[in-house]
C-alpha positions in Angstrom: 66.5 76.0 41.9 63.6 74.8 40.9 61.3 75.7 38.2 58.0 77.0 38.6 56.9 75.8 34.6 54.4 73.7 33.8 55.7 71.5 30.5 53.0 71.2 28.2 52.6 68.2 25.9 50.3 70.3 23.0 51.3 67.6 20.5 49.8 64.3 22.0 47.1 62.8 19.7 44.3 59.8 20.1 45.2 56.6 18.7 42.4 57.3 16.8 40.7 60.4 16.2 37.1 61.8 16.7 34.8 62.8 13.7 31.8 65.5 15.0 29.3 67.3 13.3 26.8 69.9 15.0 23.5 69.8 12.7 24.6 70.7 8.9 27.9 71.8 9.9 30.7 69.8 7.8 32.3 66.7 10.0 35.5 68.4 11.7 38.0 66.0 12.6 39.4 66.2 16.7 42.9 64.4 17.0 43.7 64.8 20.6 43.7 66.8 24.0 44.6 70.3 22.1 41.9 69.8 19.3 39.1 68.5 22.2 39.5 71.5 24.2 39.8 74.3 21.1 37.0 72.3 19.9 34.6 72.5 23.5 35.9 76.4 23.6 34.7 77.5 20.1 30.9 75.6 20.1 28.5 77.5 22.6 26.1 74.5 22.1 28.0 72.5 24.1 28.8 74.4 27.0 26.9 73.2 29.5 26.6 70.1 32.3 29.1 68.2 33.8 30.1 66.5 31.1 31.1 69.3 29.2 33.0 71.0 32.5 34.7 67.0 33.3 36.2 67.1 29.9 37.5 70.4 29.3 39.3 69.5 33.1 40.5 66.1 31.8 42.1 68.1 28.7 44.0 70.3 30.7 44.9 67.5 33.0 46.0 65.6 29.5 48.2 68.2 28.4 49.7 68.7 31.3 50.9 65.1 31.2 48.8 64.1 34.6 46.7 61.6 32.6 46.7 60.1 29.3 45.3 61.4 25.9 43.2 58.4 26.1 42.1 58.3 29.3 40.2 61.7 28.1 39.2 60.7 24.9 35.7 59.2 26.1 35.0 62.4 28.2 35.1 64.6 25.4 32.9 62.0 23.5 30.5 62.8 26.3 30.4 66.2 26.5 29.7 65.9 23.0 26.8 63.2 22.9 25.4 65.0 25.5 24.9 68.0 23.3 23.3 65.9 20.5 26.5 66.5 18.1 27.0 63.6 15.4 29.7 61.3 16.5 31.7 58.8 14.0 
């Protein structure tokens, strides 16, 4: 029988990770897939576009193993510079 579960890799992580800042807000540090799409579901300011919508997909699609935690990395960088958030 097979099964119908989807594995879920919530512990893959950047090589290295992503440092963002919305206006005064401290610098919150973003290690991978998990922390990207927490991160793009808890600031309002950010959703918005197709940039923000490509890389909440590309998380999921990350977690799920279908593409590498890298191959997503520059999407949420997108999303983000698209919303004017600091980047380092």
């Amino acid at each position: 029988m097979e099964s119908d579960v989807i594995r879920i890799e919530f512990g893959t992580r950047w090589k290295v990770p992503v440092y963002v800042a919305i206006g005064d807000e401290p610098t919150r540090k973003v290690s991978g897939p998990q922390d990207a799409l927490q991160y793009l579901t808890d600031n309002r300011a950010i959703q918005t576009g197709f940039p923000y919508w490509r890389a909440r997909h590309r998380c999921y699609d990350a977690l799920k193993g279908l593409i590498t935690p890298e191959e997503m990395r520059d999407d949420f960088i997108a999303a983000c510079a698209q919303a004017d958030f600091r980047l380092r």
